[in-house]
C-alpha positions as a Markdown table, in Angstrom:
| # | Residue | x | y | z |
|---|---|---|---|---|
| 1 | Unk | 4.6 | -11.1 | -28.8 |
| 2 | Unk | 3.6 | -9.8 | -25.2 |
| 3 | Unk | 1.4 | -11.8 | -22.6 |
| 4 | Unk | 0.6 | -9.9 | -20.0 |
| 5 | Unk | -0.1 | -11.6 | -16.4 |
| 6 | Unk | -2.2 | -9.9 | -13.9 |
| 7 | Unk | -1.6 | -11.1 | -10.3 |
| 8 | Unk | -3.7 | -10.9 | -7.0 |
| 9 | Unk | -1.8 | -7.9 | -5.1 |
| 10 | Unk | 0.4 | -9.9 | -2.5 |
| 11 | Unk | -0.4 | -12.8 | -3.6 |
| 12 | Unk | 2.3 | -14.2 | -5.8 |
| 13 | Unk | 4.3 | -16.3 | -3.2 |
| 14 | Unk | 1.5 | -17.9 | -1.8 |
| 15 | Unk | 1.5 | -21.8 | -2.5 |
| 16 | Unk | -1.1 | -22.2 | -5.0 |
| 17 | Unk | -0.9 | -19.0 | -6.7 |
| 18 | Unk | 2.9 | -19.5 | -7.1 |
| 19 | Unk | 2.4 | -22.8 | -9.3 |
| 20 | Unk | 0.4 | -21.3 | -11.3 |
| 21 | Unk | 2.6 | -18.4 | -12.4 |
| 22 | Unk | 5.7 | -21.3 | -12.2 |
| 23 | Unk | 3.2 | -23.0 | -15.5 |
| 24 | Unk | 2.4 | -19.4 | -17.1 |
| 25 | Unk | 5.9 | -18.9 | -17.0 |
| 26 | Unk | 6.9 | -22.2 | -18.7 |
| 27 | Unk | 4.4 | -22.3 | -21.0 |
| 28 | Unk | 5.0 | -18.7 | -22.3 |
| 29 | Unk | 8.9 | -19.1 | -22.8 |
| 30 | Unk | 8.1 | -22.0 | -24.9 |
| 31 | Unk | 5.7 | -20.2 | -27.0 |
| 32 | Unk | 8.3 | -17.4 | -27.1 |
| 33 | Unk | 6.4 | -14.8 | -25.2 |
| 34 | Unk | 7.9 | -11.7 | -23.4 |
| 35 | Unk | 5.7 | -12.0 | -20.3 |
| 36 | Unk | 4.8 | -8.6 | -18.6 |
| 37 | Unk | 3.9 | -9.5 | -14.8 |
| 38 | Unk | 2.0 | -6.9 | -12.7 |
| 39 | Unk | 0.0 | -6.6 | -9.5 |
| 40 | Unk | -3.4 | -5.3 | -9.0 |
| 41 | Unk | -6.0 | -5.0 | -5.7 |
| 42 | Unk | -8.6 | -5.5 | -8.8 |
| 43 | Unk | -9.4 | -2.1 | -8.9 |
| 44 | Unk | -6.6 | -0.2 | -10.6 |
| 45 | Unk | -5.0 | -1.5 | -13.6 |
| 46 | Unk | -1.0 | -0.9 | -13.8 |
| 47 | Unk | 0.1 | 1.6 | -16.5 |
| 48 | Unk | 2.2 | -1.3 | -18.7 |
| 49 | Unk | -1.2 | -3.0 | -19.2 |
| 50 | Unk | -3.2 | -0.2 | -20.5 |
| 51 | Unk | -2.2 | -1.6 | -24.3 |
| 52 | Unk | -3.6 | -4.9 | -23.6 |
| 53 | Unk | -6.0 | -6.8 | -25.4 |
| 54 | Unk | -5.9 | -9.5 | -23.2 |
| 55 | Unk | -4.9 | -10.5 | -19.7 |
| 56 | Unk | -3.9 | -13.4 | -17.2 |
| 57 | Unk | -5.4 | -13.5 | -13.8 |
| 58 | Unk | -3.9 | -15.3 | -11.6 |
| 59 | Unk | -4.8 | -15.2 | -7.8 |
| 60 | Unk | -6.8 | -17.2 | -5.1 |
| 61 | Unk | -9.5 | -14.9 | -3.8 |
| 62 | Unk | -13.0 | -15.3 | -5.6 |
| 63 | Unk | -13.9 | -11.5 | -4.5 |
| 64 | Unk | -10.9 | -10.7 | -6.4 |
| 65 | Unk | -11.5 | -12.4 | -9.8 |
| 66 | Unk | -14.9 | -10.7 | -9.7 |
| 67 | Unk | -13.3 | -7.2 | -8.8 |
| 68 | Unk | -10.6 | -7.6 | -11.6 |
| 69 | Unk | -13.0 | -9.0 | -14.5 |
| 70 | Unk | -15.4 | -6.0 | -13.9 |
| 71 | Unk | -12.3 | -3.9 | -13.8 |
| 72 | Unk | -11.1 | -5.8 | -17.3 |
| 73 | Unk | -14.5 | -5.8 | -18.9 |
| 74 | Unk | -15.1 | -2.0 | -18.2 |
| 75 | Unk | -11.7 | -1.4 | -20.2 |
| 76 | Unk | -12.2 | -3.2 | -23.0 |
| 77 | Unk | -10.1 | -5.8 | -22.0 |
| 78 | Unk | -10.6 | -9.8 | -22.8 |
| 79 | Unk | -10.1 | -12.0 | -19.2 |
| 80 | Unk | -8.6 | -15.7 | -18.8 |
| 81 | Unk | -8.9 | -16.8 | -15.4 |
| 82 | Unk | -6.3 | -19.1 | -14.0 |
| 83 | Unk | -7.9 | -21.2 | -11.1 |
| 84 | Unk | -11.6 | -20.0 | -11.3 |
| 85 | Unk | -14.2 | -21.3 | -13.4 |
| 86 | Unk | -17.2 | -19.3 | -15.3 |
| 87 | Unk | -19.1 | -19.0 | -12.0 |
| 88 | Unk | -21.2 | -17.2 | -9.3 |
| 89 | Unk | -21.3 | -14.6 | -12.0 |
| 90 | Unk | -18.0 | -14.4 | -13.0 |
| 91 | Unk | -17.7 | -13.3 | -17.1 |
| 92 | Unk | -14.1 | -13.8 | -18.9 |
| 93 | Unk | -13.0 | -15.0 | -21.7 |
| 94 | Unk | -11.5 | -18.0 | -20.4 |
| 95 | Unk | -11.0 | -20.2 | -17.9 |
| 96 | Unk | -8.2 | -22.9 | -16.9 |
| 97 | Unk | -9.1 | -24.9 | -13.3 |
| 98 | Unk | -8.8 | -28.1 | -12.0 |
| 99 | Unk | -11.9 | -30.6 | -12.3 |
| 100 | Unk | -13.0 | -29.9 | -8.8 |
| 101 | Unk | -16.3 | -30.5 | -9.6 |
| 102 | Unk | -15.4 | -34.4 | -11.0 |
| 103 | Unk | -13.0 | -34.6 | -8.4 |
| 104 | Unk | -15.2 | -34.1 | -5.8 |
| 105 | Unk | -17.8 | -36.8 | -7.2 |
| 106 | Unk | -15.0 | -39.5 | -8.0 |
| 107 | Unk | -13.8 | -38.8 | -4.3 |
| 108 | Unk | -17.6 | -39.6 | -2.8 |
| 109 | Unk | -18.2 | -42.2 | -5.2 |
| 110 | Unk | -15.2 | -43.9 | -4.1 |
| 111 | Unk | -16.6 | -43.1 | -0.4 |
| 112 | Unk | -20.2 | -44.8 | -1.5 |
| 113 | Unk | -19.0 | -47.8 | -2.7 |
| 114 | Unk | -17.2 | -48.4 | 0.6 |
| 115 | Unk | -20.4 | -47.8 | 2.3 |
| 116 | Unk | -19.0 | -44.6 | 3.3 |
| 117 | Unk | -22.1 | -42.4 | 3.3 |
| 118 | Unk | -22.1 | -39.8 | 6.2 |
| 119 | Unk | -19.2 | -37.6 | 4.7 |
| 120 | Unk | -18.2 | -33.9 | 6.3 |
| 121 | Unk | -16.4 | -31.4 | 3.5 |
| 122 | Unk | -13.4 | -30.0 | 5.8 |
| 123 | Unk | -11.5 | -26.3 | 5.5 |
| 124 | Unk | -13.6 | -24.6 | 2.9 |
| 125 | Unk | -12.3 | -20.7 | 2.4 |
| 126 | Unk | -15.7 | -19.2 | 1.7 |
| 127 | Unk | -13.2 | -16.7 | -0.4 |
| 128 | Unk | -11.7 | -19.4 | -2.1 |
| 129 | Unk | -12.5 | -19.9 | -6.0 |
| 130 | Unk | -11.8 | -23.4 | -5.8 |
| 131 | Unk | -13.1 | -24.2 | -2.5 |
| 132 | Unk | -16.8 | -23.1 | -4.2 |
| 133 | Unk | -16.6 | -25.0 | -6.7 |
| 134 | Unk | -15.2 | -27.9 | -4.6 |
| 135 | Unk | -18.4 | -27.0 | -2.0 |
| 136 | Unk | -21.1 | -26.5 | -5.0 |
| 137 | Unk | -20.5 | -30.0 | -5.7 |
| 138 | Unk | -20.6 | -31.9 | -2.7 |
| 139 | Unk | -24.0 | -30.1 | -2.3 |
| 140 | Unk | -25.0 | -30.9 | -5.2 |
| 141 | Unk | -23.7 | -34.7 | -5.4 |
| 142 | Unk | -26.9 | -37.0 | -6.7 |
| 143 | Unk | -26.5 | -39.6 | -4.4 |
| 144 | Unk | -26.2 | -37.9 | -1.0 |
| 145 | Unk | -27.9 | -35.6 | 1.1 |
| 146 | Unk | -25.4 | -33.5 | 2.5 |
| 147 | Unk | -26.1 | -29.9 | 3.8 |
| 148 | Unk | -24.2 | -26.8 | 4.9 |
| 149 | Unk | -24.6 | -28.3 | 8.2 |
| 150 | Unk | -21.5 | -31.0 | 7.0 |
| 151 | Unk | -19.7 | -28.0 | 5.8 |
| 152 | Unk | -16.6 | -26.8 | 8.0 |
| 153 | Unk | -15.7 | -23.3 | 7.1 |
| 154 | Unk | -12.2 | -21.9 | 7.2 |
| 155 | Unk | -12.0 | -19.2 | 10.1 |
| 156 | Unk | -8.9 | -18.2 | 10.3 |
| 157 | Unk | -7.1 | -21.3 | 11.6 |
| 158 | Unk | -6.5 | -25.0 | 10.3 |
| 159 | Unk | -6.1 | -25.7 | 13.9 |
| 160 | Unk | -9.2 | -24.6 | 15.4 |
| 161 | Unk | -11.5 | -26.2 | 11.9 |
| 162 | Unk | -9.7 | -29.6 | 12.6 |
| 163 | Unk | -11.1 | -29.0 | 16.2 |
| 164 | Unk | -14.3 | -28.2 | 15.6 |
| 165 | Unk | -14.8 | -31.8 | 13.8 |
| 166 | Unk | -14.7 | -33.6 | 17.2 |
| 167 | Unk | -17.2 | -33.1 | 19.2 |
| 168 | Unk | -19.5 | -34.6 | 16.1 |
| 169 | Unk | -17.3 | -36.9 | 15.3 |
| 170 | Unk | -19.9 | -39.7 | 15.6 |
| 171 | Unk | -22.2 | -38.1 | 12.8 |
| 172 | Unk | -19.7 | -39.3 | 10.2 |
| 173 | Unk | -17.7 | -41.9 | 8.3 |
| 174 | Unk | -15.7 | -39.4 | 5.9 |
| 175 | Unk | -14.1 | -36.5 | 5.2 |
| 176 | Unk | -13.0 | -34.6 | 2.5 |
| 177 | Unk | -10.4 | -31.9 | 3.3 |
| 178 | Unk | -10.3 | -28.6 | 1.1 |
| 179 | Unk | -6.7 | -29.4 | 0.9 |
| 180 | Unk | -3.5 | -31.2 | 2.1 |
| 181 | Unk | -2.4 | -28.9 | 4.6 |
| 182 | Unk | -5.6 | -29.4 | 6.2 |
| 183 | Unk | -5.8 | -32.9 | 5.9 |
| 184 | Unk | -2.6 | -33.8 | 7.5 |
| 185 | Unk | -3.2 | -31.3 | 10.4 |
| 186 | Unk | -6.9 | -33.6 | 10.3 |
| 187 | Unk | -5.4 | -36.7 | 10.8 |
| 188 | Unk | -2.9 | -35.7 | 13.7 |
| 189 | Unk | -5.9 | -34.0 | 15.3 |
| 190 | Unk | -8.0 | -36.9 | 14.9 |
| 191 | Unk | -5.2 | -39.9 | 16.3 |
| 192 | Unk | -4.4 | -37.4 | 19.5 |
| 193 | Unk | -8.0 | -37.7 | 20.1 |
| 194 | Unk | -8.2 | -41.0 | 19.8 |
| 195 | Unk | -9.8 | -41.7 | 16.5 |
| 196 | Unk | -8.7 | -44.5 | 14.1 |
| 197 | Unk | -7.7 | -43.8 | 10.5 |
| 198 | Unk | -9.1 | -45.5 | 8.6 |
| 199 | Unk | -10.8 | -48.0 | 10.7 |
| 200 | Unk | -13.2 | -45.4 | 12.3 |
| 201 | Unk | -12.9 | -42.5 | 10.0 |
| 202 | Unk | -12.0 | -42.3 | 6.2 |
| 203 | Unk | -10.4 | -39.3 | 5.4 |
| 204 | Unk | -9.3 | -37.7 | 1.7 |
| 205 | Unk | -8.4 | -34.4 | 0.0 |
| 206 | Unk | -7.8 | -32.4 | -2.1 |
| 207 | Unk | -3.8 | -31.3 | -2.9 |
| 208 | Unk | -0.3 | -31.3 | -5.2 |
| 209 | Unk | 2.1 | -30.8 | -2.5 |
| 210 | Unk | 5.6 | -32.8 | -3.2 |
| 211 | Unk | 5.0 | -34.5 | -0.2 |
| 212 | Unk | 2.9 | -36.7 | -2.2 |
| 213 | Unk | 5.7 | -38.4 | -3.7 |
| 214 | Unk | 6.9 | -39.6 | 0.1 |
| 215 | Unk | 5.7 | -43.4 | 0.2 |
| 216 | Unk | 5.5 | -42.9 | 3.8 |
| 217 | Unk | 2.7 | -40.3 | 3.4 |
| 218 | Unk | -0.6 | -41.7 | 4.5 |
| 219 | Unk | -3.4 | -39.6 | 3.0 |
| 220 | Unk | -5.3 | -40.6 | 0.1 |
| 221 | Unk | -4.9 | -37.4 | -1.7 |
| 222 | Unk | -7.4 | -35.6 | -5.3 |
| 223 | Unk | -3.8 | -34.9 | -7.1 |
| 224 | Unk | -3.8 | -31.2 | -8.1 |
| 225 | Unk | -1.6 | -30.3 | -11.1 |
| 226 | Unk | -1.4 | -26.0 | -10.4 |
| 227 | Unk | 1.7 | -26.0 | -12.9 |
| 228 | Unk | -0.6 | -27.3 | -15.5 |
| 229 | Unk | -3.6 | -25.0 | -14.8 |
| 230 | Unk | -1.1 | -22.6 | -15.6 |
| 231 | Unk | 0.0 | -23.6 | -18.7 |
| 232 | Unk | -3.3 | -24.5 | -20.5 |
| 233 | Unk | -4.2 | -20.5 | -19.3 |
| 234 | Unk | -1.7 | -19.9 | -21.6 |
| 235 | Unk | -3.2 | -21.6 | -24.4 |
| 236 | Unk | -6.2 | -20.1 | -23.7 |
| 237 | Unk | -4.7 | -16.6 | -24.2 |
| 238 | Unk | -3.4 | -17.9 | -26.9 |
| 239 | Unk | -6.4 | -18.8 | -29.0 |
| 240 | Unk | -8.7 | -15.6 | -27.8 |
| 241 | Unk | -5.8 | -13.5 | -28.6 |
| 242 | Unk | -5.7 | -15.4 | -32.4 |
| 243 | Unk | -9.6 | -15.0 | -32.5 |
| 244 | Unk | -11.5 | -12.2 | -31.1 |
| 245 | Unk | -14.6 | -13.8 | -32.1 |
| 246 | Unk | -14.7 | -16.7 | -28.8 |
| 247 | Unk | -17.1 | -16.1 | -27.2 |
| 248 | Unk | -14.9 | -17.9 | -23.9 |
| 249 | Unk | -12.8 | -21.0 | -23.3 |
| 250 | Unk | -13.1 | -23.3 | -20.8 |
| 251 | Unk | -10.2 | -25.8 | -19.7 |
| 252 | Unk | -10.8 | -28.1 | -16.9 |
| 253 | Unk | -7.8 | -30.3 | -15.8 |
| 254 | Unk | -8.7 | -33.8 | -14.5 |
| 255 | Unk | -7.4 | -34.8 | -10.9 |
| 256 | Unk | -5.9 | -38.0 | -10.1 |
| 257 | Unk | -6.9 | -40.3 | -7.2 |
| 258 | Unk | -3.7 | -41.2 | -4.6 |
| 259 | Unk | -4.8 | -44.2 | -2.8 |
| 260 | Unk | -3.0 | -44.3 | 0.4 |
| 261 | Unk | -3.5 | -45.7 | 3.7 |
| 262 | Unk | -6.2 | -42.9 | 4.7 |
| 263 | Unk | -9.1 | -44.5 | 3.1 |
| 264 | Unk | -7.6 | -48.4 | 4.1 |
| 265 | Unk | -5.2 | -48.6 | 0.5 |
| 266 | Unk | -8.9 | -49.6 | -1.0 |
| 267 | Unk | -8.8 | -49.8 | -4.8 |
| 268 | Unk | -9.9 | -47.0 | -6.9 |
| 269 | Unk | -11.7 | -48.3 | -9.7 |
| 270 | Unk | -15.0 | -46.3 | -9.6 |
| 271 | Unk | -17.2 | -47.0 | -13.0 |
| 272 | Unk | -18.1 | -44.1 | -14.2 |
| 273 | Unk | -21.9 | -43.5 | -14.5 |
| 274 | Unk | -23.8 | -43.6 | -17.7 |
| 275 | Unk | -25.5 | -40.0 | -18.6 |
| 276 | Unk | -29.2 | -39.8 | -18.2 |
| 277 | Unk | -30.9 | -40.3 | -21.6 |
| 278 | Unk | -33.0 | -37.1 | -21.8 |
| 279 | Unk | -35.5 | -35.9 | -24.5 |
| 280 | Unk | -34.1 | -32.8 | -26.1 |
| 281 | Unk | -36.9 | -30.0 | -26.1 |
| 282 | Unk | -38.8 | -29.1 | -29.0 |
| 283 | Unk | -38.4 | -25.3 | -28.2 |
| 284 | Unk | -35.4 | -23.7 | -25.9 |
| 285 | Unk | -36.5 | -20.2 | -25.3 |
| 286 | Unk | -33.4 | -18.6 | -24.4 |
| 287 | Unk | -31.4 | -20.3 | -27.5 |
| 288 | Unk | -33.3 | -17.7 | -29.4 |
| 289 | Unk | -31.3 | -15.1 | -30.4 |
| 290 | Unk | -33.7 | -11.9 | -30.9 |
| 291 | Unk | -35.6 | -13.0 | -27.9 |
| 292 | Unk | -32.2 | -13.2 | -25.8 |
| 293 | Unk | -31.3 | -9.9 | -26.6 |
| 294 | Unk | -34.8 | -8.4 | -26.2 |
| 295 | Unk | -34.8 | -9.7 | -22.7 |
| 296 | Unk | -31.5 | -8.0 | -22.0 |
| 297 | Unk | -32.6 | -4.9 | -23.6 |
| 298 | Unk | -35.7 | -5.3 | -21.0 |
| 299 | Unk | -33.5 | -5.5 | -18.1 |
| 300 | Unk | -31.8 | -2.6 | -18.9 |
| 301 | Unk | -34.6 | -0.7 | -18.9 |
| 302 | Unk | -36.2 | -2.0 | -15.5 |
| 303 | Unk | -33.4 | -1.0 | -13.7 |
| 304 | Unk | -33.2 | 3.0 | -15.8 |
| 305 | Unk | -34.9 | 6.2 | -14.8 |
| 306 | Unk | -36.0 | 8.8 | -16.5 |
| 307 | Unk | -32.2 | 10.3 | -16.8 |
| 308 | Unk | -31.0 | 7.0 | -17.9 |
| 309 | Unk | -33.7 | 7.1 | -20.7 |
| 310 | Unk | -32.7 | 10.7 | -21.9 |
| 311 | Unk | -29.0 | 9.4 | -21.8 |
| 312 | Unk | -29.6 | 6.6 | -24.3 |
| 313 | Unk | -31.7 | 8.2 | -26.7 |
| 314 | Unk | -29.2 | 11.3 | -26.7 |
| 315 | Unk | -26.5 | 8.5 | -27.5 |
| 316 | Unk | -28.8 | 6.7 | -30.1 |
| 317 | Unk | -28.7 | 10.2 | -31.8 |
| 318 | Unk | -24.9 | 9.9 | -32.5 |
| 319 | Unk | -24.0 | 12.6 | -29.6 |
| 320 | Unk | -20.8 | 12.3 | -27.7 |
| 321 | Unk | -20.8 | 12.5 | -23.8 |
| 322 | Unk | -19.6 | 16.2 | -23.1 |
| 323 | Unk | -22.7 | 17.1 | -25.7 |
| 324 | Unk | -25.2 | 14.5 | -23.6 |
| 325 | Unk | -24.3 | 16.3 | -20.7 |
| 326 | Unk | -24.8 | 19.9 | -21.7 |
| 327 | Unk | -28.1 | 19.2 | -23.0 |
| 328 | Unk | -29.3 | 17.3 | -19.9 |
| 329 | Unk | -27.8 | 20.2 | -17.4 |
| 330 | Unk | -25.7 | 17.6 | -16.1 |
| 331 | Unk | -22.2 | 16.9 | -15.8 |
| 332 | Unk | -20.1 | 14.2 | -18.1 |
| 333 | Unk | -18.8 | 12.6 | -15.2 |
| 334 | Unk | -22.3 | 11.8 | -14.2 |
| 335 | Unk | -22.9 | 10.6 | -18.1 |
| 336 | Unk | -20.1 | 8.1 | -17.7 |
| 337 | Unk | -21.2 | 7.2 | -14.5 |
| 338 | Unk | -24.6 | 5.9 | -16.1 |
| 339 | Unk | -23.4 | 4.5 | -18.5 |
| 340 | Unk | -20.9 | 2.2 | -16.7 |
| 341 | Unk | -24.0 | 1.5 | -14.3 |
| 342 | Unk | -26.0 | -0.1 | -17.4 |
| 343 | Unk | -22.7 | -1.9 | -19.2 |
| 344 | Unk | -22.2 | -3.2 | -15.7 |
| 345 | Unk | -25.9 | -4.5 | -14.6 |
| 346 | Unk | -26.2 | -6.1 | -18.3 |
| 347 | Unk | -23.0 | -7.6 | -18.7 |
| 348 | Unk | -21.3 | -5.8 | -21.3 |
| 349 | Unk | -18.5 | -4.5 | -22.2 |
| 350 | Unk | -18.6 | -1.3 | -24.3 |
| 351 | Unk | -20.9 | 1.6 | -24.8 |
| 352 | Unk | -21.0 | 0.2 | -28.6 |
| 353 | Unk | -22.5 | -3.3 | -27.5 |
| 354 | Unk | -25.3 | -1.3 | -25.2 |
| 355 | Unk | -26.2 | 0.7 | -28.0 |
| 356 | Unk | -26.5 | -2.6 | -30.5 |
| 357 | Unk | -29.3 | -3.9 | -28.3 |
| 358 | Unk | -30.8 | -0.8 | -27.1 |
| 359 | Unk | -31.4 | 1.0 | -30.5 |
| 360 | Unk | -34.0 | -1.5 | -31.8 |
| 361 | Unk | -36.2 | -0.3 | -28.3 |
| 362 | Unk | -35.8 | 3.4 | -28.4 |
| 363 | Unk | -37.9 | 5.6 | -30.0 |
């Protein structure tokens, strides 16, 4: 059996990326998969693919995954992401990541119960799947009240970011670097300036570079297991490929905590918090099933004008595009474009699926 692997175009060397192909590669010998590797810039699919029911993604670049899934989705293709999670709009079919999201809240609960409170989020790629979700979450944490203003974007240089810490130094207690390259640069920036680690300033990240496995490194690192992600993308293929029916698959990989002498060799033993006890409601509106798809159907029709309209209920009458077009005075190409519009605005993925919802509202 094939898998085919999808990679961000020039993108296959770089760290990350590169452990995750190292555990697609793995996991697919052992299942006894010819893999079938190609590149793509999202917007043009490689000729060896075009029999492909479903394919890998594997790349760093949110704007990419987004490109390459509407790409996928417009030819019929299933997705599974490797390294992004169902996000920011992003549809697949599946998704392996790390836990950034728990990571991130086991990191500045560990911070909290140290009375580490005023924490900054370091070296965030605003193009960076992971580095959204890692950012979603520190905004979102329940306990703190941190703003974009405690964000430190990426620009270019880890140099400069590290830098740019400094001169509000004072404002914090923490940080939490987007990864280990980062970090380390972090805490070399920070003892040339004369700042204390960990006695004035606690510092973590995020990271699964084999430094790690030094004892003589000193940051407290969110362990990152890329291989892995990798490998449970495979199994993800795996069972959407068995079952066309999955709707999508989501794998999140836990991240362990590496207590080093960053954060003051502090124990890690954060409890984790009981769920909220909430009262189920009586009635969800959008777990209705007729009333889900007649709000789609009504979305589609806000955004179609009067040639959209002709060009469904032509199609509801069982004509083909070349005939839609000659009837309209218009050309096919234009047809196709339309209809691509309205697959793409309501999420779908076939002129077949449009037609399901929109037949029941035409008349």
């Amino acid at each position: 059996m094939n898998a085919y692997l999808l990679i961000q175009k020039n993108n296959a060397d770089t760290h990350w990326t590169s452990l995750y192909i190292r555990g697609i590669k793995l996991e697919a010998k052992s299942r006894g998969y010819d893999l079938i590797c190609g590149e793509s810039d999202g917007e043009t699919l490689p000729p060896e693919f075009e029999s492909a029911p479903v394919v890998l993604c594997a790349g760093a670049s949110f704007g990419w995954m987004k490109l390459v899934t509407e790409m996928l989705r417009f030819c019929g293709k299933k997705a599974v992401l490797v390294g992004c999670a169902h996000q920011n709009g992003i549809i697949a079919s599946g998704f392996s990541v790390a836990d950034y999201e728990l990571a991130t809240f086991d990191v500045l609960n560990y911070f909290y119960r140290y009375n580490k409170k005023r924490v900054a989020l370091l070296g965030i790629n605003s193009d960076s799947a992971a580095d959204l979700l890692k950012m979603k979450a520190f905004l979102n944490y329940k306990h703190g009240v941190f703003g974009y203003d405690d964000v430190f974007f990426f620009r270019g240089q880890t140099r400069n970011v590290c830098e740019s810490l400094i001169p509000l130094i004072s404002s914090y207690d923490a940080v939490i670097s987007a990864n280990d390259v980062t970090g380390l640069m972090l805490v070399k920036t920070l003892e040339k300036a004369g700042v204390k680690i960990p006695e004035d300033l606690f510092v973590a990240s995020f990271g699964d570079m084999t430094y790690r496995s030094n004892l003589s490194s000193q940051l407290t690192v969110a362990v990152l297991d890329s291989v892995k992600v990798g490998r449970k993308a495979v199994s993800i293929y795996a069972d959407v490929s068995a079952d066309p029916s999955l709707s999508y698959i989501t794998i999140k990989n836990r991240c362990e905590i590496d207590i080093r002498r960053s954060t003051d060799v502090l124990p890690f033993d954060v409890t984790p918090e009981a769920p909220e006890k909430r009262t189920p409601p009586l009635f969800d509106l959008y777990a209705d099933a007729p009333l889900t798809e007649m709000m789609l159907a009504e979305q589609i029709f806000s955004d179609c004008d009067a040639l959209d309209l002709e060009i469904l209920l032509w199609i509801q009458k069982g004509k083909k595009n070349a005939d839609v077009a000659e009837i309209l005075h218009t050309s096919e190409s234009t047809v196709k474009y339309r209809i691509k519009r309205m697959l793409n605005r309501a999420h779908l993925a076939s002129r077949k699926e449009l037609m399901t919802i929109m037949s029941a509202y035409l008349r």
